[in-house]
N, C-alpha and C positions, 0 to 999 in steps of 0.2 A: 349607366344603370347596371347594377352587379344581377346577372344572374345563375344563381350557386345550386347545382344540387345537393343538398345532403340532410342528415337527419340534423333538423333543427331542434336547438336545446326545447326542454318544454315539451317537445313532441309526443304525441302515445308511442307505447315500442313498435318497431316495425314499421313505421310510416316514414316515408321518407318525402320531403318538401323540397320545393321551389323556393329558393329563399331570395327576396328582391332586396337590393337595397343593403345596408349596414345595418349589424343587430344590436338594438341599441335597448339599456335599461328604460323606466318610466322616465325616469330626469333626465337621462339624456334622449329621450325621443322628443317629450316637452320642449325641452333647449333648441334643438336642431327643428323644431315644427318652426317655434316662432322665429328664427331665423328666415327658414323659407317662407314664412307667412307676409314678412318687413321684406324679404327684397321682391317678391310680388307687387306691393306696392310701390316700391322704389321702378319697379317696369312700368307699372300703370302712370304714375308720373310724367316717364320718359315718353310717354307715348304708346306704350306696348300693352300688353296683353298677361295677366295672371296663365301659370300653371297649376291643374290641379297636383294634389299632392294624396298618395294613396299609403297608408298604414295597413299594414300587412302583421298578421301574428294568429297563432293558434285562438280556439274561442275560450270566450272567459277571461282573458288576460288583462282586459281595462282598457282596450284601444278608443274606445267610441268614450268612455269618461275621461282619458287625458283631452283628447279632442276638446269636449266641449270642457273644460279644466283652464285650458288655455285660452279660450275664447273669455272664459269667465275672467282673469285675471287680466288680460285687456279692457273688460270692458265692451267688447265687439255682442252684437248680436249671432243670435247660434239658432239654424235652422237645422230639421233633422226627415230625413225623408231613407225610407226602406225600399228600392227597387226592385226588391223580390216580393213586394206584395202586387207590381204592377201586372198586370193581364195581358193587357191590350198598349197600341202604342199612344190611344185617348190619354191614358193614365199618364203619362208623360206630356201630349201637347197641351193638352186639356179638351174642351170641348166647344163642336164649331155652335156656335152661334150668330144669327139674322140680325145682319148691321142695315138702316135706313136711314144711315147720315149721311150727308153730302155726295148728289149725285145718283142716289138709287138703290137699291138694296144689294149686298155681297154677305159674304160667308166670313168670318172671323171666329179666331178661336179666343176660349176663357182661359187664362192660365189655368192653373191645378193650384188647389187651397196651397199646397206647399211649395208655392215658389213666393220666394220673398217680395214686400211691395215697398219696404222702405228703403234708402239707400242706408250701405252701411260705415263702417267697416262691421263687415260679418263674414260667416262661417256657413255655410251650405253644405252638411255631411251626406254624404250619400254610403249610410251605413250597410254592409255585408254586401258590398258593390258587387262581388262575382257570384253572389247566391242569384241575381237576377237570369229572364230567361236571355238566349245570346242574340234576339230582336231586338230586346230592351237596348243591350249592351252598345250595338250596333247602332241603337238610335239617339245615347246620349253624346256619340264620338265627337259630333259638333257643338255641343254644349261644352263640351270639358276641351276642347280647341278654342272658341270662339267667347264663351256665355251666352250666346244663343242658341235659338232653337229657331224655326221659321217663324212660329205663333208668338213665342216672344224669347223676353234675355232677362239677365240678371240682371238688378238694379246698382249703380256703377256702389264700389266699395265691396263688393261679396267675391268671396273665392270658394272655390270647390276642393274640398277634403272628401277623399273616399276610404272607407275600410274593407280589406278584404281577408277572407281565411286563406292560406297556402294553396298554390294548387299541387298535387301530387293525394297520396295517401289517402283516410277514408271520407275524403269533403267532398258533399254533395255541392261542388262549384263549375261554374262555367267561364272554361279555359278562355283567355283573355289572349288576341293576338299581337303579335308587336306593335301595327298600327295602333291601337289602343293605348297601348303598354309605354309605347313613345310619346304620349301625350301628359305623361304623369312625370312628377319624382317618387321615391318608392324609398320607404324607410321600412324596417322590420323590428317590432315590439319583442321581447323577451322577458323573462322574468327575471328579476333583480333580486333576489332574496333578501338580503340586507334592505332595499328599497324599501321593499313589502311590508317589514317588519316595520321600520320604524313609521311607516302609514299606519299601518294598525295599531299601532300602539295610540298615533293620536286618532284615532277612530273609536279608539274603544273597546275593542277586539278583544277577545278573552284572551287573557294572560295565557295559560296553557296551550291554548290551540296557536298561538305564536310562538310558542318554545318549539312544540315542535316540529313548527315548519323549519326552526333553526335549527333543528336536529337531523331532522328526513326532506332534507331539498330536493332531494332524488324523487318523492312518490310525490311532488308535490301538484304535477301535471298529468294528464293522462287524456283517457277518453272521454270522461265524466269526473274526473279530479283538475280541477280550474282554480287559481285564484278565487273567481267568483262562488265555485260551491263550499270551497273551505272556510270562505267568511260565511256560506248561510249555514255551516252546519256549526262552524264554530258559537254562532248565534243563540243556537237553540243549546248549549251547554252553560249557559250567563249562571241559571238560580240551582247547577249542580253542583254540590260542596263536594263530595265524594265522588271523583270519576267511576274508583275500583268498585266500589260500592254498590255502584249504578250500572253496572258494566252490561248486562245484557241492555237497559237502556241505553245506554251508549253505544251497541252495536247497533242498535234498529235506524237512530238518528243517523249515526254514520252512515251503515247500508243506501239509506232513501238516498243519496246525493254524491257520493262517493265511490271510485275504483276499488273494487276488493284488494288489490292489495295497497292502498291506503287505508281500507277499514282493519285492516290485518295488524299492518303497521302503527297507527293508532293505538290500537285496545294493548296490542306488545309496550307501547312505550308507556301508556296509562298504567300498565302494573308492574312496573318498575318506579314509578313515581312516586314509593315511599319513600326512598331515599332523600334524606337532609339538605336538599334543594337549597343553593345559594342564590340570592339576589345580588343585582349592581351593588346598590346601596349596603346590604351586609358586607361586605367583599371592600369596599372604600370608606366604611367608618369605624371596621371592626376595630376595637377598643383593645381585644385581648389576642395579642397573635396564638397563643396557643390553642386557642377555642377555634379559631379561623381554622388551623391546619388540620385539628382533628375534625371540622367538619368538609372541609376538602378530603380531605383522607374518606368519611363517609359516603361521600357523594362521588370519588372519579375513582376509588377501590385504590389499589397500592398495597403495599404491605403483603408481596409473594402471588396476591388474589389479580382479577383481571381488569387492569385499568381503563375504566371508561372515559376513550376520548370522546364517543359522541357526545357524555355530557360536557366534561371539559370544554371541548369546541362548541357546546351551548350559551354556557358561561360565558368564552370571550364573546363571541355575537352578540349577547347582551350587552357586557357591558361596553365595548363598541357602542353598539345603540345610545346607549347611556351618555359617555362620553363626548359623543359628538351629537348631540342632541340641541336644537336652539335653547339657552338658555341655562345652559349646565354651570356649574360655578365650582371650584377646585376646593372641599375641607379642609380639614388642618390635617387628617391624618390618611388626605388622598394619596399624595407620591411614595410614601411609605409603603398603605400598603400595595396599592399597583404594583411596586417594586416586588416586594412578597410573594404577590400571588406571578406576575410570568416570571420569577427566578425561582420557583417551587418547584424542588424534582423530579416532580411528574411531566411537568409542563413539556412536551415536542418541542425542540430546535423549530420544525416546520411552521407550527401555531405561535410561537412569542415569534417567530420574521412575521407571518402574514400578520399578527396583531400590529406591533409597531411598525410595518408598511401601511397598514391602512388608515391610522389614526396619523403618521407624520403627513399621508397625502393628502390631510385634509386641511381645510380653511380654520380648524376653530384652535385655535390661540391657547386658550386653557387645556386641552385635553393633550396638545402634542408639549406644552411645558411640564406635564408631568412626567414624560417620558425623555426628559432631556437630565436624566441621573447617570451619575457616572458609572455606578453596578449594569443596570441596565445596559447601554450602549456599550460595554466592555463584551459583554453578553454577545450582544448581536454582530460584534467585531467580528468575536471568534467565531462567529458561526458562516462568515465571509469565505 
């Protein structure tokens, strides 16, 4: 079990975290969950025992929806229970109740509504595990060792997934001792940006408010700038045709749910957005290359003025996204212009390497045969 101190990506400035475990994108925390979720089983088998397994990452990030994401994609049953609402240690055993079977009356406890009664295979989360108080903590030690408890156990096929926030920094959480800490595997959530993007796109996410999370990765976490508040504020911009337009309404929406300087950053990047905004699809079937360049030339500046690579580097993330998207299928006039646009004079050495690194490191067939032009890779030769 790694344990790192340092300022974890994501983090608000100035905090600095406990980081457990290997930091891993959405896909790869998914990946590496059901791996350890299958060789759990594989111990139960042999005779042994599940370990819980604790996800760890800043709030907002999607830890508790990947969880229950993977459970879903199995097919597993998905319990979900919050240990920081509990009070007392009732909350946990459950509650004794007067048995008068066989032999005479004794004391027995009721489970608690939230412990599972069917067999599974399932998923028992015990989400913001270190927001509990450190009785609680101390009293599930034997559940998340054993699946029992005195009063009762897990029903056989369930395993125990915990979520926790970082400890260090400004989390109202309760420090977790090694005893504890050694009862778990410990993976650590991050954000993926690329990830994020191409989720939202099939969510449905407004266009905009995904550009510019591909523009400003940097503000895109904070104290109150999460993942989860950018998709609710992106939300409420669906029926605004004109951001500029709208702009003091678009600070108020921003403000309610967002870091000042994400609302800052925002409204700055919305009044620049009159510029001749390229899409994937302009960009891969443009018909007329001279119309292409001058509207590149509009949109990334050139010509003596100041070349906007953040849009540039918008543009490849898109069309990345694009690209390697399920389902994409290569036009007649895609390797051309692909070709066009990363040998365009504007285009960084730095941006056409990390473009064609990320597109040849992937699985999908069509998008890395377009990059297998002899212009192209002569390019990237030289930039060896």
């Amino acid at each position: 079990m790694a344990r790192v101190r340092s300022a974890a990506i994501g983090s608000a400035p100035g905090q600095d975290h406990v980081v457990y475990g290997d930091r891993l994108g959405p896909a790869g925390l998914a990946r590496t969950l059901g791996r350890l979720l299958d060789t759990n089983v594989r111990r139960v088998e042999r005779g042994g025992a599940t370990v819980p397994i604790c996800v760890w990452g800043v709030h907002g990030i999607g830890k508790t929806a990947i969880v229950q994401q993977v459970c879903e994609a199995r097919g597993w049953a998905f319990g979900y229970v919050a240990p920081a609402q509990f009070e007392e240690m009732g909350d946990l055993h459950g509650l004794p109740v007067l048995d008068t079977d066989g032999g005479g009356p004794r004391t027995r406890f009721a489970a608690p509504d939230w412990v599972p009664r069917e067999p599974g295979p399932g998923v028992l989360l015990f989400d913001d595990l270190n927001r509990a108080d450190d009785r609680i903590l101390r009293g599930v030690m034997q559940l998340f060792q054993t699946g029992r408890m005195f009063s009762w156990e897990l029903p056989p096929g369930w395993q125990i997934v915990a979520t926790a926030n970082p400890e260090g920094g400004s989390y109202s959480v309760t420090s977790m001792d090694d005893a504890m800490l050694t009862r778990m595997l410990h993976l650590t959530l991050e954000l993926d940006v690329a990830e994020w993007a191409a989720w939202a796109k099939e969510r449905g996410i407004d266009r905009r408010g995904v550009d510019f999370v591909l523009a400003y990765p940097e503000v895109v976490t904070g104290r109150r700038t999460t993942p989860r508040s950018l998709v609710q504020f992106f939300e409420t911009l669906t029926d605004i045709e004109d951001l500029r337009a709208e702009e003091a309404l678009v600070r108020t929406l921003a403000a309610s749910t967002l870091d000042e300087v994400t609302v800052a950053s925002f409204l700055g990047w919305v009044r620049g957005s009159e510029v001749d905004a390229l899409t994937p699809e302009e960009v891969l079937d443009a018909q007329d290359p001279g119309a292409l360049e001058g509207r590149m030339r509009r949109m990334i500046g050139g010509d003596g003025g100041e070349v906007r690579l953040d849009r540039l580097g918008t543009l490849c993330s898109r069309l990345q996204e694009h690209l390697l998207a399920a389902g994409y299928e290569p036009g007649e006039r895609h390797g051309e212009n692909l070709e066009r646009f990363l040998l365009h004079p504007l285009m960084p050495a730095d941006l056409r390497m990390a473009f064609h690194r990320t597109v040849m490191s992937s699985k999908r067939d069509a998008a890395k045969e377009l990059l297998r032009r002899k212009a192209i890779a002569e390019r990237i030769l030289d930039a060896l």
